[in-house]
C-alpha positions in Angstrom: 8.7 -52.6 -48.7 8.3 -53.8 -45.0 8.9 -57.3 -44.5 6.3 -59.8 -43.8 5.8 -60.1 -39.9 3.6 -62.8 -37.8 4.0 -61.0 -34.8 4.2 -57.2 -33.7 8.1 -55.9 -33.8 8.4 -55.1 -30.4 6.9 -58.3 -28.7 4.2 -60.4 -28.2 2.3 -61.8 -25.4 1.4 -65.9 -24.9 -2.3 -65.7 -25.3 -4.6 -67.2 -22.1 -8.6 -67.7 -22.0 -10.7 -68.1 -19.3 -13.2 -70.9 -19.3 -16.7 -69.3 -18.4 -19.6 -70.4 -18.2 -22.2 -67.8 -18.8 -24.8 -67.8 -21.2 -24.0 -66.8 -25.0 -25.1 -63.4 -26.4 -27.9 -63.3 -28.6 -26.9 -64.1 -32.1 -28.2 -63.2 -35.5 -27.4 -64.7 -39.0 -25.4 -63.3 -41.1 -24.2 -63.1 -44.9 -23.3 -66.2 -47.0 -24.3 -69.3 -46.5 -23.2 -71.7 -48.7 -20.5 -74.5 -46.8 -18.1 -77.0 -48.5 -18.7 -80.4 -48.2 -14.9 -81.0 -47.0 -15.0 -78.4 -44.7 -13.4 -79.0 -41.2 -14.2 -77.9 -38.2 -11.1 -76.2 -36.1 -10.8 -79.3 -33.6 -11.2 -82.0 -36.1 -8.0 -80.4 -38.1 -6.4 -80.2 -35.1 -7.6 -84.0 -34.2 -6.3 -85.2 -37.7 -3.1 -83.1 -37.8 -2.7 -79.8 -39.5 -2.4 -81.5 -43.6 -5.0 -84.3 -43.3 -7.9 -82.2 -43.9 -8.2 -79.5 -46.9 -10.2 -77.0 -45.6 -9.9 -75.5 -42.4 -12.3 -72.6 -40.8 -10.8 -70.1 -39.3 -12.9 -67.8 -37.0 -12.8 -64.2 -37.3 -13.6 -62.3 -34.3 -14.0 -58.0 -35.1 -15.3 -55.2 -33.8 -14.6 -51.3 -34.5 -14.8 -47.7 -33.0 -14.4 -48.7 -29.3 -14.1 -45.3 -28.7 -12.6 -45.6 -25.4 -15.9 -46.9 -23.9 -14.3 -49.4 -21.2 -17.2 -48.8 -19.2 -21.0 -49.5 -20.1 -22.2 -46.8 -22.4 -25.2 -44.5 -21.3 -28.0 -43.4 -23.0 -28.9 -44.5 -26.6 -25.1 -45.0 -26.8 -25.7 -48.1 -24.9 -28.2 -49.9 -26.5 -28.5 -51.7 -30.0 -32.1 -52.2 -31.8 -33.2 -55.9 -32.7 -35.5 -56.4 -35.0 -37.8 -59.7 -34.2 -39.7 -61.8 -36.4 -42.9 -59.9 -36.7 -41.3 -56.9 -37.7 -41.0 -55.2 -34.3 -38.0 -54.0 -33.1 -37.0 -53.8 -29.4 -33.5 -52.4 -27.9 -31.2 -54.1 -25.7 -28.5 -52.7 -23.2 -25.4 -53.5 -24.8 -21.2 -52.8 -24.7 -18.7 -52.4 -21.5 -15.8 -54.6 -21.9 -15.9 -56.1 -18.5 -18.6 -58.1 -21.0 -17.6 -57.9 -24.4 -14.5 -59.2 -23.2 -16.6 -62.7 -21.9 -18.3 -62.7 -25.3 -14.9 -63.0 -26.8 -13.5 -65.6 -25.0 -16.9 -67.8 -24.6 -16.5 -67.5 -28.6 -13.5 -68.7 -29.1 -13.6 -71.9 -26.7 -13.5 -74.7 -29.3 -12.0 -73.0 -31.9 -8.5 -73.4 -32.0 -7.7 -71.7 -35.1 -8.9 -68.2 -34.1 -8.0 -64.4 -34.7 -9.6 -61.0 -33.5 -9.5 -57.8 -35.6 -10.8 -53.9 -35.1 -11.6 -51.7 -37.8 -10.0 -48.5 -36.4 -10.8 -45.5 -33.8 -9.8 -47.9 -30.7 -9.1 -44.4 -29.2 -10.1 -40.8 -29.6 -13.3 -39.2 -28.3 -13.0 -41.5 -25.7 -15.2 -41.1 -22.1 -12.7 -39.4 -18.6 -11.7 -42.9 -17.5 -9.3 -43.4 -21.0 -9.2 -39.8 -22.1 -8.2 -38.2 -19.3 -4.9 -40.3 -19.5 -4.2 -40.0 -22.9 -6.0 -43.7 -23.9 -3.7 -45.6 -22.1 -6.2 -47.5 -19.8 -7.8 -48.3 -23.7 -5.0 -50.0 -24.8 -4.5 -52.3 -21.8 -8.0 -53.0 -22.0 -7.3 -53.9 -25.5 -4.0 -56.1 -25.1 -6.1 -58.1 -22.4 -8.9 -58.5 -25.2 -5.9 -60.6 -27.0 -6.9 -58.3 -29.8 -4.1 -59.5 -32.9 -4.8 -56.3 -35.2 -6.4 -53.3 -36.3 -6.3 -50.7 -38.5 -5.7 -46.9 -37.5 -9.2 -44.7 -37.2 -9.6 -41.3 -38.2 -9.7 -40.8 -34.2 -6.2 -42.4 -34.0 -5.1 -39.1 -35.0 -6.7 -37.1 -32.8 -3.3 -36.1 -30.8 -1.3 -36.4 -33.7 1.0 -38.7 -35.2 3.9 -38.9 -32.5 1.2 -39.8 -30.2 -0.4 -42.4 -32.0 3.4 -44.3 -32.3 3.1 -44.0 -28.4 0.3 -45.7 -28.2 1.9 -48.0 -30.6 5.4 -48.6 -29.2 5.1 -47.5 -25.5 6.6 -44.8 -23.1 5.1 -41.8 -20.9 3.3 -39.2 -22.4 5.4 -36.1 -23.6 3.5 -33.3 -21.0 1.3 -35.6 -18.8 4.7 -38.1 -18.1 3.9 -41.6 -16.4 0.4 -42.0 -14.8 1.8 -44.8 -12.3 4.8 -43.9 -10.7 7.6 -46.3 -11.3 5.3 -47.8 -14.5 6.1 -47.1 -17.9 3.5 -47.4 -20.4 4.5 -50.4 -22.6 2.2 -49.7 -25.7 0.0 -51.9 -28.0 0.8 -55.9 -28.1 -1.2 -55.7 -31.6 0.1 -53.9 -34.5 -1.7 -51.0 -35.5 -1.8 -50.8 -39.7 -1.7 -47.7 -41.8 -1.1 -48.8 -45.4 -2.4 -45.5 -46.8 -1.1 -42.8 -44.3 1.9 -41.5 -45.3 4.9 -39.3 -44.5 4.9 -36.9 -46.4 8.5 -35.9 -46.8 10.1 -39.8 -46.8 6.5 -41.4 -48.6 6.9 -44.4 -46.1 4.0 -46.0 -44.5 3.5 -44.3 -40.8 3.5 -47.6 -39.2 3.1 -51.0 -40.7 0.6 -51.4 -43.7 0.2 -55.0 -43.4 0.6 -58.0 -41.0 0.0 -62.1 -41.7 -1.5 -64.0 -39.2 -0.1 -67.7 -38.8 -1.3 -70.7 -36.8 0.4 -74.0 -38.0 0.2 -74.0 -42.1 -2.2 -71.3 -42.1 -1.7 -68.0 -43.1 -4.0 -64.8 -43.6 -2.7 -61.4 -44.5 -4.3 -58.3 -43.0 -4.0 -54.5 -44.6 -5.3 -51.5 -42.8 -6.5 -48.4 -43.9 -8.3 -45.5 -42.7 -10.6 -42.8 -45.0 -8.8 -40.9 -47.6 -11.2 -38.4 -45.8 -9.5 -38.1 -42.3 -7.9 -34.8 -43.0 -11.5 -33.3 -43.7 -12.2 -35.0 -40.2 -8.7 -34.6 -37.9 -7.8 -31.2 -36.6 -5.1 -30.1 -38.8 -2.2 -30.3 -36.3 -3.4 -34.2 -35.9 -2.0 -34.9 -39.7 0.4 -32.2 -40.2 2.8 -33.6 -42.0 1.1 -36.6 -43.1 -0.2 -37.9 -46.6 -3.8 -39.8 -46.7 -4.2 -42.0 -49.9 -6.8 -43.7 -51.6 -8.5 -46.6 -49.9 -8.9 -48.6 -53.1 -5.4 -47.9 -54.6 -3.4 -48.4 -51.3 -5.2 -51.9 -50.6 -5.2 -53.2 -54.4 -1.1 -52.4 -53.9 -0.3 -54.8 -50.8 -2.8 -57.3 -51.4 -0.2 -57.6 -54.4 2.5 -57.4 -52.0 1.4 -60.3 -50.2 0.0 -62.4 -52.9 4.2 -61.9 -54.2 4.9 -63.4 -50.5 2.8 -66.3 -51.2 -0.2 -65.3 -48.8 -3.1 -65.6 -50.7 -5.6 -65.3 -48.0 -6.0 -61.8 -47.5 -8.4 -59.3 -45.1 -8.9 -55.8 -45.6 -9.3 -53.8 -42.0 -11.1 -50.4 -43.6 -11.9 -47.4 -41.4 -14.1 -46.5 -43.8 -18.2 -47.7 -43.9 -21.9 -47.5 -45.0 -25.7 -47.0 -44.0 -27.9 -49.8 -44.1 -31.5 -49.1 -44.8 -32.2 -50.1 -41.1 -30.8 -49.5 -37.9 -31.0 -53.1 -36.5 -28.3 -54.8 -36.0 -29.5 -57.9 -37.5 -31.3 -56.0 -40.6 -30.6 -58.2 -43.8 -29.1 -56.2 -46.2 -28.6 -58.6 -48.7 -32.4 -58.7 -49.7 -33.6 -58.4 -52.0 -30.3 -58.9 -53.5 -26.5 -59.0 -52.4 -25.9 -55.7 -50.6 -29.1 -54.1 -51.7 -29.6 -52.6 -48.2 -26.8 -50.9 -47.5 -25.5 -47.3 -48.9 -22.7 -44.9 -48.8 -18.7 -45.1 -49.3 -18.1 -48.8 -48.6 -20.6 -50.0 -51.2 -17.9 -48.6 -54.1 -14.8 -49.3 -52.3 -16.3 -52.9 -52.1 -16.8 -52.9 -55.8 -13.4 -51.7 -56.2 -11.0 -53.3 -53.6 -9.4 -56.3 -55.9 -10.9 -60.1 -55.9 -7.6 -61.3 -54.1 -9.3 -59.9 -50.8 -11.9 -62.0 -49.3 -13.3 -60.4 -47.1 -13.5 -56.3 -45.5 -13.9 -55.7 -41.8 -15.1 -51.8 -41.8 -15.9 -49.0 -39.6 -16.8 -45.0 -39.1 -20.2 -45.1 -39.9 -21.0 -46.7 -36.4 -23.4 -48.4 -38.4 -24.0 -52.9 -38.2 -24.3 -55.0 -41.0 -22.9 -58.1 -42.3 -23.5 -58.0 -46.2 -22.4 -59.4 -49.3 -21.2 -56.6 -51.9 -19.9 -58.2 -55.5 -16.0 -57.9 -55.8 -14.8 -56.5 -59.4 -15.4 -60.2 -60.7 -18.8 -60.3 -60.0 -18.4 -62.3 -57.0 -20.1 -62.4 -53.5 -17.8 -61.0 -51.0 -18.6 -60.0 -46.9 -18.3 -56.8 -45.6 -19.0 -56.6 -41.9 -19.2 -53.7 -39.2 -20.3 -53.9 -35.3 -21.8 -50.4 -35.0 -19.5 -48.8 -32.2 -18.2 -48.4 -28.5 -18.2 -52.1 -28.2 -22.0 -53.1 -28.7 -21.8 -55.7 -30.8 -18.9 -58.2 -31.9 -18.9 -60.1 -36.0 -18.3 -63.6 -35.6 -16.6 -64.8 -39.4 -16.1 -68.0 -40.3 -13.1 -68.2 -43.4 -12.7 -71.5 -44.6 -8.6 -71.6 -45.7 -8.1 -73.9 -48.1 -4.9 -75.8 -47.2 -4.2 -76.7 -51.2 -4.4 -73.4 -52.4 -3.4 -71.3 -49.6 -6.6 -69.2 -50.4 -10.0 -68.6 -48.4 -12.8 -70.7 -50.3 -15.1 -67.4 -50.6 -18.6 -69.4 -51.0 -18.0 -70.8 -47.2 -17.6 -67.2 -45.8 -20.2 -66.5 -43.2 -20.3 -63.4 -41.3 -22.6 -63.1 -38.0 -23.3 -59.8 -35.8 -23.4 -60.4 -32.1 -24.7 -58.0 -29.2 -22.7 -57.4 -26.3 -25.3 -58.4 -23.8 -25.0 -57.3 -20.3 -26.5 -60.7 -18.8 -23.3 -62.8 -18.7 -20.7 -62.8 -15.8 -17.8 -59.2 -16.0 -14.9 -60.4 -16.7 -12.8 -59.8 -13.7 -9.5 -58.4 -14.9 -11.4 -55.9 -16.8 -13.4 -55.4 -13.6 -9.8 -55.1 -12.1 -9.1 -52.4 -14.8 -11.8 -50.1 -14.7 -11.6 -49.7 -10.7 -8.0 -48.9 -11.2 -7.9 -45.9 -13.6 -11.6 -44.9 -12.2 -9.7 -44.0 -8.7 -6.9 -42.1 -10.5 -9.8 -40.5 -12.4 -12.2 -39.8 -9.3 -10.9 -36.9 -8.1 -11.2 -34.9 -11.5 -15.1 -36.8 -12.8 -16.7 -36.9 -10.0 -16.8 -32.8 -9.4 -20.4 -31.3 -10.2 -20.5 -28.7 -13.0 -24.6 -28.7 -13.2 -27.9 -29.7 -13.0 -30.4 -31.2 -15.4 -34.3 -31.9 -15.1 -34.8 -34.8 -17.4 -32.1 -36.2 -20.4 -30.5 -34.2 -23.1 -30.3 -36.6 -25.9 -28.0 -36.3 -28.8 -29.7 -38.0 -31.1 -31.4 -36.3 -33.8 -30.7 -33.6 -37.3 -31.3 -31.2 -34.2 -30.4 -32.7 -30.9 -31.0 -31.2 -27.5 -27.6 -31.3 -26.6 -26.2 -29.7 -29.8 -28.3 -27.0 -29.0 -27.2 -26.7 -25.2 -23.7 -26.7 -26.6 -24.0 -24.4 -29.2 -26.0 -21.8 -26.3 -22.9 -22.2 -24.1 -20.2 -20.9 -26.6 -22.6 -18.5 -27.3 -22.6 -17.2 -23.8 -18.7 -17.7 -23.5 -18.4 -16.0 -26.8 -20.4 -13.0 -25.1 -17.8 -13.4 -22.5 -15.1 -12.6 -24.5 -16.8 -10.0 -27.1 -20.0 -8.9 -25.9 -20.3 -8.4 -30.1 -20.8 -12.2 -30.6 -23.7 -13.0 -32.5 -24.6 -16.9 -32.6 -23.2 -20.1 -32.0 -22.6 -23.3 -34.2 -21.7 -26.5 -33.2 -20.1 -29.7 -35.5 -22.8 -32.9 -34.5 -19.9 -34.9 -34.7 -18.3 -33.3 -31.4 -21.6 -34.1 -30.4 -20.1 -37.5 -28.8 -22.8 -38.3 -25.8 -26.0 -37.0 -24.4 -26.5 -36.2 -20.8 -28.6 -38.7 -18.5 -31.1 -37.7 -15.9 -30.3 -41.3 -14.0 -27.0 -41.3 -11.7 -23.9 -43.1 -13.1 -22.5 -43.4 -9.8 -23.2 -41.8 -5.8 -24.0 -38.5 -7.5 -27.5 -38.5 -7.3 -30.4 -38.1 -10.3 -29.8 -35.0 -12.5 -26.4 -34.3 -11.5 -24.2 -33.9 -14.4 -20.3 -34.4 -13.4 -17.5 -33.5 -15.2 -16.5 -37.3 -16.4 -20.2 -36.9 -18.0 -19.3 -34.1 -19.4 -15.9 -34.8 -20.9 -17.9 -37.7 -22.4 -20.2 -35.6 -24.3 -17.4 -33.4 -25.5 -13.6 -35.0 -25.1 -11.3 -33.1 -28.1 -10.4 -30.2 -26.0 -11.3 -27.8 -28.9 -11.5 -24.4 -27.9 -14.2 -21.8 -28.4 -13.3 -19.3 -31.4 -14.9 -16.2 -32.3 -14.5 -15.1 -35.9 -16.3 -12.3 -38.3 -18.0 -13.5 -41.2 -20.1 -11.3 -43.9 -24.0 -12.4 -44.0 -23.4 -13.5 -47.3 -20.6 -16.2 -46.2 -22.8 -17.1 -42.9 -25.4 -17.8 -45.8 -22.8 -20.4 -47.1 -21.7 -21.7 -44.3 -25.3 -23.0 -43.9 -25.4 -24.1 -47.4 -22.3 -26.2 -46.9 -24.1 -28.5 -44.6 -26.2 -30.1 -47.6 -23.5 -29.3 -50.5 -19.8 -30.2 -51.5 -18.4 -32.8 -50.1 -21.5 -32.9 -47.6 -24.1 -33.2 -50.1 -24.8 -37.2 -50.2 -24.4 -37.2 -46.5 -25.2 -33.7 -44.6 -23.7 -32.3 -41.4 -26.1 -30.1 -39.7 -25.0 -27.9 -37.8 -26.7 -27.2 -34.1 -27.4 -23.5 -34.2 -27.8 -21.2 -31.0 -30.8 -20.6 -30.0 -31.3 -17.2 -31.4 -31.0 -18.9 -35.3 -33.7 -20.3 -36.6 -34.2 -21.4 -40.6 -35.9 -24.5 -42.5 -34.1 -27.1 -43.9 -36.2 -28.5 -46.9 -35.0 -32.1 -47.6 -37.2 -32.5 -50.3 -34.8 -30.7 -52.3 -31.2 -31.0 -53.4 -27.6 -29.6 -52.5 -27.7 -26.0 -51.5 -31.4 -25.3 -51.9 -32.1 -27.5 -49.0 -31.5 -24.5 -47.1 -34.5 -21.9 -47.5 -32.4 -19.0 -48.1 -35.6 -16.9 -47.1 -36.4 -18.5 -43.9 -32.7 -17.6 -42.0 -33.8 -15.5 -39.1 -31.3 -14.2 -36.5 -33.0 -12.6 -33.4 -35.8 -12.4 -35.6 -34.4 -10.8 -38.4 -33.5 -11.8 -41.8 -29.9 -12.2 -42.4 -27.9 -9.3 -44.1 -25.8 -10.2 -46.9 -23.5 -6.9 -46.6 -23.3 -7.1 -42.3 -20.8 -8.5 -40.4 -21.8 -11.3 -37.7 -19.5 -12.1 -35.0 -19.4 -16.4 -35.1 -18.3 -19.0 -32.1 -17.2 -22.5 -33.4 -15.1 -24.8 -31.6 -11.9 -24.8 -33.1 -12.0 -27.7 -35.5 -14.7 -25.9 -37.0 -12.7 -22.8 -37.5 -10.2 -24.3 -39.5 -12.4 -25.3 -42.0 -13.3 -28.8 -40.9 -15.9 -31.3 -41.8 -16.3 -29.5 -45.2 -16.9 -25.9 -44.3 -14.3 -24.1 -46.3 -16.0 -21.3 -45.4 -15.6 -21.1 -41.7 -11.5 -21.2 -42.3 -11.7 -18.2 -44.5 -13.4 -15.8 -41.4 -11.5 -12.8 -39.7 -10.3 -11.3 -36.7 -9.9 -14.5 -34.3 -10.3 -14.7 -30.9 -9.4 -17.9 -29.1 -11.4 -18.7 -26.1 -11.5 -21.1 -23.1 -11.7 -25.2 -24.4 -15.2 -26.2 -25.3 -15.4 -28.4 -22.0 -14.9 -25.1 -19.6 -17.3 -23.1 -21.9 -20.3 -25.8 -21.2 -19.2 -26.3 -17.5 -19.5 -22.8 -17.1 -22.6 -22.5 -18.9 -24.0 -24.9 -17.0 -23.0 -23.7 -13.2 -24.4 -20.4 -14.2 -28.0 -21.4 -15.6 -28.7 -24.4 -13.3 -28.6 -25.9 -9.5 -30.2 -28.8 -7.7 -33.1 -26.5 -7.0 -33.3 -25.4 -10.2 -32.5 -27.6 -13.0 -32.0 -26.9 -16.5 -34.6 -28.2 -18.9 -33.3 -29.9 -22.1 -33.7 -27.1 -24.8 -36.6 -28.4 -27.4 -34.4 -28.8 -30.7 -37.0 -26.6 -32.3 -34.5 -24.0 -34.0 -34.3 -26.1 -37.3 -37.6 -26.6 -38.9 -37.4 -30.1 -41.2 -39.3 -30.3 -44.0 -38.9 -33.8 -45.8 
């Protein structure tokens, strides 16, 4: 068993914050709201002296699946929905950390006793300017953040596990080397937690499972944990080797741990999340009742994860709440997320009591905050971006096409699902002239496309920084042969299995067209009858020549069926099949139009 640590093993960094004055970010309440009458604030305990007050707040600053996103996301990606008082909702431009790093620091002026967690997927998927060098420009963004801890994302994974302890521990990338000559990257100042990810030969924890923060006589314990799912969601060369246990079981066994340690004031950082019924950020999802609003995995894992932990700071979903799901006693306990790519921050308050070393739960109070674009950039992260941007230049700002008007990726069906799933069609057709359709994952689906100009490049331009944004994993295109009868499945499998309570849809080509009736359940959502392939049913005994990317080919997201197909053919990386697709079928003259996400008809 590790031993308990206050600090990261390989150093830490004396923490500085600015004074600004810019306006706060909008604000929203949050979950519980009960206080203690002998609560005190941060600056009165330290005013009396660490012991002359009981109860001490503590804030918790968090936020989860950054993504990489250093610079203002576009698009829907960039905005965050408020719902007002009459029940109208508007959106507001939101995330970039030149400003969520200004909300963090404006938020933690008078408050002394303060500590900032993630959730997980700090990296992976991540726009040109941090994937194109391996997520390093990420993690200084992050050290300057003063983040103190997170937990490890599915996304951590994305390059494997040797590359995730580089990111860790420091030093230049195996193939890529050092970006800056005479600079070695010096790795993560916060401790990245993996309680439940395992080697699989030796059993040992990948990197740290847990880590105790500690300011004067207060101490709080944080565990980390990503989904028991992330093999389903990782390439497999990401995990080889690795062991993924349960959330529940692995949390349950170090909040133990510590409680044995005498830390009795525990977090749980869970890459792992839910659906509330709304997409506002500030949605109440504790009405009518505690956690009535909100759905999917975290709601049992919160049931589940043992009354010693007081509160869970969760992720994946991309989805905000701030909610109050009953612990196994019976008792009120938050569980926060701050949807994604740096949007939104939660603002905790924990209330330590000093006489029982515990949190006093009925004081919690958890608030979502959006990362509002009308306060001043911080400067170093200014400093930052313009940095890696003009390493980065040369590569993103190149041309690869031409669109008319915005290719969203929003939607069961989005526009740029489709346009993806056409161009590994047409490289497909490249490579076997016999390839027959196209699907595409949704969740490679990372961005849409923007008619407005990022940069100098002019309206409708799409560069190659905007496309590495939309798809960043480097998959590559393969072809495969499938029997009708298993292409039938494979389209079953996107409402059925493990995708049944939460279905991945796959964007088809444009020469596949069926209904998807979601009035029904599991398989039968899929209208057997209504497949159509240039026009013609779908024979069972045929073979059909099939592009996927290839995470898809191995059998990911749930479709066992697409790892079980035949006579592979590896093509070009997804990136160079829609670059190519999109220097052939467009030009400034004439633009491509988004395609119409008509090829699934919905029934619901």
């Amino acid at each position: 068993m590790p031993a308990m640590s206050t600090q990261p093993e390989h150093r830490r960094r004396r923490r500085t914050h600015l004074i600004l004055t810019a306006a706060a970010g909008l604000a929203t309440a949050g979950a519980l709201a009960a206080a203690l009458p002998a609560t005190a604030t941060a600056e009165e305990g330290d005013r009396k002296g660490s012991h002359s007050s009981r109860y001490q707040d503590v804030q918790l600053l968090s936020f989860n699946d950054l993504h990489g996103n250093l610079e203002p996301p576009s698009g829907s990606s960039g905005r965050v929905t408020h719902l007002k008082e009459d029940g109208t909702t508007e959106t507001i431009n939101a995330g970039g950390v030149e400003y969520l790093a200004t909300h963090l620091r404006q938020a933690r002026q008078g408050n002394a006793y303060s500590v900032t967690a993630a959730g997980g997927d700090m990296v992976g998927a991540s726009p040109l300017i941090s994937g194109l060098f391996h997520d390093e420009p990420t993690i200084e963004a992050l050290n300057k953040l003063d983040l103190d801890v997170t937990s490890v994302g599915n996304h951590e994974f994305d390059e494997g596990p040797a590359e995730l302890k580089r990111l860790q521990y420091g030093g230049c990338h195996e193939t890529a080397g050092c970006y800056v000559e005479g600079e070695e990257f010096e790795g993560a100042d916060f401790p990245y937690l993996a309680a439940n990810v395992l080697n699989e030969k030796s059993g040992k924890p990948l990197l740290k499972p847990y880590w105790v923060w500690k300011k004067k006589d207060v101490r709080i314990g944080f565990i980390g944990v990503t989904l028991e799912d992330t093999p389903g969601v990782v390439s497999a060369e990401g995990v080889k080797g690795l062991k993924f246990k349960d959330e529940v079981e692995t949390i349950n066994k170090y909040a133990r741990e510590l409680q044995r340690q005498g830390v009795r004031s525990i977090v749980a950082l869970i890459h792992e999340g839910g659906a509330p019924a709304s997409a506002a950020y500030n949605y109440d999802c504790d009405s009518p009742g505690a956690g009535d609003g909100i759905s999917g995995p975290i709601v049992d894992i919160a049931k589940n994860v043992t009354p010693q932990v007081d509160a869970l700071v969760t992720g994946h979903t991309h989805a905000a709440y701030a909610c109050t799901i009953n612990d196994p006693s019976g008792k009120p306990r938050t569980v926060t997320s701050a949807a994604s790519f740096g949007r939104l921050y939660t603002d905790t308050t924990l209330t330590y009591d000093r006489w029982t070393g515990d949190i006093a739960r009925t004081a919690v109070k958890a608030t979502n905050h959006v990362v509002t674009r009308d306060v001043a950039k911080a400067t170093d992260m200014t400093d930052l971006i313009t940095r890696w941007n003009t390493l980065a230049a040369p590569v993103g700002n190149r041309p690869i096409g031409y669109i008319s008007a915005d290719v969203p990726s929003t939607g069961t069906e989005s526009p740029m699902g489709d346009l993806i799933a056409d161009a590994q069609l047409a490289h497909g057709k490249q490579l076997d002239p016999g390839t027959d359709l196209a699907l595409m994952n949704p969740g490679g689906v990372r961005a849409g496309l923007t008619y407005a100009a990022k940069g100098s490049e002019g309206d409708g331009v799409v560069t190659y920084a905007e496309g590495f944004t939309v798809q960043p994993f480097s998959n590559t295109v393969n072809l495969q042969d499938f029997s009708g009868t298993q292409l039938i499945q494979v389209l079953k499998e996107q409402v059925s299995g493990s995708n049944a309570s939460a279905p991945k849809i796959l964007q088809p080509s444009a020469n596949l067209t069926y209904t998807l009736d979601m009035t029904k359940t599991g398989a039968d959502r899929v209208v057997t009858d209504s497949i159509r392939l240039n026009g013609a049913a779908i024979d069972p005994a045929a073979t059909y020549r099939v592009a996927t990317n290839s995470f898809l080919a191995g059998g990911g997201d749930g479709f066992t069926t697409l790892g079980l197909g035949t006579n592979d053919l590896v093509g070009a990386d997804d990136l160079t099949a829609l670059e190519q697709y999109l220097t052939a079928n467009s030009s400034a003259s004439t633009p491509l139009a988004p395609p119409v996400a008509n090829r699934i008809t919905i029934v619901s």
